[in-house]
C-alpha positions as CSV (number, residue, x, y, z in Angstrom):
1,X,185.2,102.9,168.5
2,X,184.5,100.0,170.8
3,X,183.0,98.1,168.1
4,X,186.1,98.4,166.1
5,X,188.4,97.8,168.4
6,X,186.7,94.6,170.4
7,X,186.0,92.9,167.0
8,X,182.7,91.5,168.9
9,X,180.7,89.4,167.5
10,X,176.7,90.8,166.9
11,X,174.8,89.8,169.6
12,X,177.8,91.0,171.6
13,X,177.7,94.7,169.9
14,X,173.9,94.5,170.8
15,X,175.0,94.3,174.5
16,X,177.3,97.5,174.2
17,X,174.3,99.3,172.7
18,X,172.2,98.7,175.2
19,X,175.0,99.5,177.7
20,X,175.4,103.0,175.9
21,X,171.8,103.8,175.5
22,X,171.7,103.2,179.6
23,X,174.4,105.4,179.8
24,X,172.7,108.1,177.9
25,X,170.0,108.2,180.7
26,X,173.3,108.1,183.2
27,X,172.5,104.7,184.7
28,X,174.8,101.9,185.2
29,X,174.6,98.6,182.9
30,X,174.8,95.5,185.1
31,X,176.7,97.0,187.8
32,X,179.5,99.5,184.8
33,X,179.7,103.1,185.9
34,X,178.2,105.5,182.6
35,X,181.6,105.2,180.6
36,X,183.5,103.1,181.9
37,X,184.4,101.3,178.1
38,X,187.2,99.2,179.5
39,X,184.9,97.6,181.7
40,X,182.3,97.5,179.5
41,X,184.7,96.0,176.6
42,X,186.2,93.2,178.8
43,X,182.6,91.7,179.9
44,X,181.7,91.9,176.5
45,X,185.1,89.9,175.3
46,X,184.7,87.6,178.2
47,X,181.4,87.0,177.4
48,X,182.5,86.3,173.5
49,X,185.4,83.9,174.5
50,X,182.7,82.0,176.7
51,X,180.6,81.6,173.9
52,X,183.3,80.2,172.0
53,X,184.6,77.6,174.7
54,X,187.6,79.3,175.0
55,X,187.1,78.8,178.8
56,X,186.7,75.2,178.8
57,X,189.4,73.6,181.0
58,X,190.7,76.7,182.4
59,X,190.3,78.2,185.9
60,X,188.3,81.7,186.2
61,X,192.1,83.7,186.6
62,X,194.2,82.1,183.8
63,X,190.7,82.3,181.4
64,X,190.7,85.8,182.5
65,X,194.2,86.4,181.8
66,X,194.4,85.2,178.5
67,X,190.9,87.0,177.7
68,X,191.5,89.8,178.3
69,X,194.8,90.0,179.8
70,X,193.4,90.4,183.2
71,X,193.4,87.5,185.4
72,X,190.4,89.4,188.1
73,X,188.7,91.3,185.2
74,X,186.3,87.8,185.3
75,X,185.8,88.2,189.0
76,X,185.2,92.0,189.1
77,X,182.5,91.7,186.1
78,X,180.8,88.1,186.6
79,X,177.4,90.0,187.0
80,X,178.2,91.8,183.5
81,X,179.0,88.7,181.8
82,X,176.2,86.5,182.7
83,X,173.8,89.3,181.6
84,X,175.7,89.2,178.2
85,X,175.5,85.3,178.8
86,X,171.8,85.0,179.6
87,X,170.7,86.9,176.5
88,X,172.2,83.8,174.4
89,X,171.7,80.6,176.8
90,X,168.3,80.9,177.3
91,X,168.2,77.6,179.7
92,X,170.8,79.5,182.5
93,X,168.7,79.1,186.0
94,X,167.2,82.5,186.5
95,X,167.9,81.8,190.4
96,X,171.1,81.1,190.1
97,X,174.0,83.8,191.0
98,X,176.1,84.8,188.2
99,X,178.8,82.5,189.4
100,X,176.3,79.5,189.6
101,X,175.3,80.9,186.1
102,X,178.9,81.1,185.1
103,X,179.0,77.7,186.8
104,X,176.4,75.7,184.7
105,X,178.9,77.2,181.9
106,X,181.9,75.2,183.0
107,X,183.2,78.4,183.7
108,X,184.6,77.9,187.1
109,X,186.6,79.6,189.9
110,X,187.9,76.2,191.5
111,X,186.3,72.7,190.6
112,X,184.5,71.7,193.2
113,X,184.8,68.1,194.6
114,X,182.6,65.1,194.2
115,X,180.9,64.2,197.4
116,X,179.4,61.0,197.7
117,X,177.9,58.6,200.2
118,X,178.0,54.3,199.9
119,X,179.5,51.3,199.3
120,X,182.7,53.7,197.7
121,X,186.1,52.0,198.0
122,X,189.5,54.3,197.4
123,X,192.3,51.5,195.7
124,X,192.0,49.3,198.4
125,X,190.1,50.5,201.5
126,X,186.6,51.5,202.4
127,X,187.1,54.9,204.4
128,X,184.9,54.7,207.4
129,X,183.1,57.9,207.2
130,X,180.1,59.5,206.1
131,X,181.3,60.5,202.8
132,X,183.9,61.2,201.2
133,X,185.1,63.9,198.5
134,X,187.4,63.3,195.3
135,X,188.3,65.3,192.4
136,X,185.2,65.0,189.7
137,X,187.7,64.3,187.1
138,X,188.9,61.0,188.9
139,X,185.9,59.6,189.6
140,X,187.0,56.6,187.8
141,X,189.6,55.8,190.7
142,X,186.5,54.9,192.9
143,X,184.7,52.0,193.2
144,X,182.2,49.9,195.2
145,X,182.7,47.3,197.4
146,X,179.2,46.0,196.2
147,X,176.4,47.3,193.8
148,X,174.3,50.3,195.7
149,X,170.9,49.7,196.2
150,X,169.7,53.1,194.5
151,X,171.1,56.5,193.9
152,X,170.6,59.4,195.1
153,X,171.5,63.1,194.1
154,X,171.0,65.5,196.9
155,X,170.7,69.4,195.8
156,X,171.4,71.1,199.0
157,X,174.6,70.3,201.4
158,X,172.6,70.3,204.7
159,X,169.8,67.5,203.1
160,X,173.0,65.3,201.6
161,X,175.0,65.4,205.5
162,X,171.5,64.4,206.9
163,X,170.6,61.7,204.3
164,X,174.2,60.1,204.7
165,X,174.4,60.2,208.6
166,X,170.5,59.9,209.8
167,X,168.6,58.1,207.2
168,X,171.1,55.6,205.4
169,X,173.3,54.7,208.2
170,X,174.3,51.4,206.4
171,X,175.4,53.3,203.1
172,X,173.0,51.2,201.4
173,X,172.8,53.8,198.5
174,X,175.2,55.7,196.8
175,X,174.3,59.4,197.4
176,X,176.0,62.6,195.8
177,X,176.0,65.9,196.8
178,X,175.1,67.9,193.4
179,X,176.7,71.2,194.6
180,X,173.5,73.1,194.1
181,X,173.5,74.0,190.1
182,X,175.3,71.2,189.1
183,X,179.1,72.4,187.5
184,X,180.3,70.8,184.3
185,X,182.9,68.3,185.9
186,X,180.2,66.7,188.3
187,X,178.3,66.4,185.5
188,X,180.7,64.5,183.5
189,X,181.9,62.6,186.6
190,X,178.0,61.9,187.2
191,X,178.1,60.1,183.7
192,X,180.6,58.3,184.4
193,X,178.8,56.9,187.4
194,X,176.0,55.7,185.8
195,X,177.6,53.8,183.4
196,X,178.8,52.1,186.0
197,X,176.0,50.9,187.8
198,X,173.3,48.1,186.7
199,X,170.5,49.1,184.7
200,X,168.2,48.1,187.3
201,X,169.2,50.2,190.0
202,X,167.0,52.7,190.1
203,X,168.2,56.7,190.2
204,X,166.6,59.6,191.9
205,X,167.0,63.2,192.7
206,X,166.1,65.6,195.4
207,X,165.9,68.8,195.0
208,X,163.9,72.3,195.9
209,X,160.3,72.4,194.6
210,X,160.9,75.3,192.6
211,X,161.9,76.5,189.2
212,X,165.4,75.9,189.4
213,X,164.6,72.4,191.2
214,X,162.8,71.4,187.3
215,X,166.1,72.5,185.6
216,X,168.3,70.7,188.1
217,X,166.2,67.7,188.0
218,X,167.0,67.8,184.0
219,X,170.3,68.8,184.6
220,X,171.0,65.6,186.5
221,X,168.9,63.5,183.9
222,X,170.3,64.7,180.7
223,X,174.3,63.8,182.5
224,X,173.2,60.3,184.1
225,X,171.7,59.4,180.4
226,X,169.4,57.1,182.5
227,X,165.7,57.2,183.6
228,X,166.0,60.0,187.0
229,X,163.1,60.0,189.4
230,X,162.3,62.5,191.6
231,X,162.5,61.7,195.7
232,X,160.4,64.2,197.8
233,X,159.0,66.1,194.7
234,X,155.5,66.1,194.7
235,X,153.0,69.0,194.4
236,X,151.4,67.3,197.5
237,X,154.4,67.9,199.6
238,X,154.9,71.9,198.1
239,X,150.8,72.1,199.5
240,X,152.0,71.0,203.0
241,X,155.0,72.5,203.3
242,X,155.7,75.1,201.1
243,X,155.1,78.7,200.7
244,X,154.4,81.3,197.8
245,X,157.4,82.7,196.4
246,X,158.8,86.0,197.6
247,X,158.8,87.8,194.5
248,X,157.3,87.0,191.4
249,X,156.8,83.3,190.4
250,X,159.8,82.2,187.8
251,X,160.2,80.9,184.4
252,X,159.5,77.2,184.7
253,X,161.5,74.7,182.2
254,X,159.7,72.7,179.6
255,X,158.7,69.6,181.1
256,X,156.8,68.3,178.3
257,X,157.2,64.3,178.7
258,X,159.0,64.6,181.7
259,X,157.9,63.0,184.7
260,X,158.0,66.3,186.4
261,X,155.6,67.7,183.6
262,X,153.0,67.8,186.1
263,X,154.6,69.4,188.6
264,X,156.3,71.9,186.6
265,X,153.1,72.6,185.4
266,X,151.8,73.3,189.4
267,X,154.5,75.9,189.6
268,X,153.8,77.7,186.4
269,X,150.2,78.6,187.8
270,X,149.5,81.9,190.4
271,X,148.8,80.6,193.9
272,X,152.1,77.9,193.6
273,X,154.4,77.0,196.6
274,X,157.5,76.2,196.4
275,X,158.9,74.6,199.0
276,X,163.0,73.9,200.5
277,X,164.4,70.4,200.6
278,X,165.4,71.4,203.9
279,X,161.6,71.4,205.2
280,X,161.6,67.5,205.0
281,X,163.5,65.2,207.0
282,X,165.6,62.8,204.9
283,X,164.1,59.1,203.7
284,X,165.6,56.5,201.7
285,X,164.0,56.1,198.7
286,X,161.7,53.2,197.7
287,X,163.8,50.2,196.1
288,X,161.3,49.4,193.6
289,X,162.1,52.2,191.8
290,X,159.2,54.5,192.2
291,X,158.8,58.3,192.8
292,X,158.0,59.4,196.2
């Protein structure tokens, strides 16, 4: 009856059969109560209208509304949906919450803000702070009082407030905060960035030595469309610092030609560390354009 009344898709109806068979043993299905359909029928047509981009430009209550005529069902069921979700995008962080996974979706509660660090100019002053935050989809109302010596994107809030107010001072650089798993508007807005900066600057990025640090890292490439190095990445610096993972070491992402390929290999091997940004005190990176 479900089936004919969701009209879903096939790898959709999969879902729902698993979710029955679970049922049949009187377990729950990622997180849905043994027959609760209606539940069960709006993750599955969430997950569907996700698939098809019907989210794209909405925020998570008016997608959910015109979903499934809803506007919390999203909220209630984002664990439900990203399961659905994960079994199709195969490159979703498997660290990441299901609203970082919905996230990396463009499927987003509120749009975070840009944060960045430098030589940033607002129409026509220079705000005399740390950093500053703007709306990702009007990054093209800032600008730079003078061409940034590198760039920098920082994973983790606490590393990008110590960069920006311990290590460059002077805003030599222009440093972003990448919000964790980077969203889809700070990825477009961190295109739009790099378009705008000489070739010859070089770009870096600093994140976790984990898993999920390797699919950020090409996260960040893949929007910049430039060359990315990584700042503070090394398997050397995991040896020193790190520690073995809690639980069971994580699906690494293909590397192959990367410049992380090495170190993506390191933490696809028993005995790896991974290791938290926040172990290192911040550093600017070298200006010749080099990985440290």
């Amino acid at each position: 009856d479900l089936f004919r009344r969701a009209e879903l898709a096939v790898p959709f109806a999969e879902r729902a059969r698993e979710a029955a068979q679970a049922w049949s043993r009187n377990r729950r299905w990622a997180g849905i109560a043994p027959g609760d359909i209606v539940s069960l029928e709006r993750a599955l047509l969430l997950a569907q209208a996700i698939y098809r981009r019907q989210h794209l430009g909405l925020d998570y209550r008016t997608f959910s509304r015109r979903a499934v005529s809803d506007s919390k069902a999203l909220e209630r069921l984002e664990a439900a949906v990203t399961k659905v979700l994960r079994s199709i995008f195969t490159d979703i962080p498997e660290g990441a919450t299901p609203r970082e996974a919905l996230g990396t979706l463009g499927v987003e509660k509120v749009p975070p803000p840009l944060l960045l660090s430098g030589p940033v100019t607002l129409g026509a002053s220079q705000p005399d702070v740390s950093f500053v935050g703007v709306p990702a989809d009007t990054i093209t109302s800032v600008a730079f009082s003078r061409t940034p010596e590198y760039v920098l994107v920082v994973e983790n809030y606490t590393s990008f407030v110590r960069h920006v107010t311990e290590a460059d001072r002077d805003r030599r650089g222009l440093v972003l905060y990448g919000g964790g798993y980077p969203s889809v508007g700070l990825q477009k807005a961190f295109g739009s960035i790099a378009r705008s900066i000489p070739a010859e600057i070089p770009f870096y990025h600093w994140s976790d030595i984990d898993p999920d640090g390797i699919w950020i890292f090409h996260t960040v490439e893949k929007a910049f469309g430039r060359r990315l190095l990584p700042h503070l990445m090394t398997i050397e610096l995991a040896e020193m610092h790190g520690n073995p993972p809690p639980l069971a070491a994580g699906r690494v992402a293909k590397a192959g030609g990367s410049i992380l390929s090495e170190l993506a290999a390191y933490l696809a091997k028993p005995g790896a560390k991974y290791m938290e940004q926040e172990e290192l005190d911040p550093m600017i990176p070298p200006p010749s354009g080099t990985a440290r």
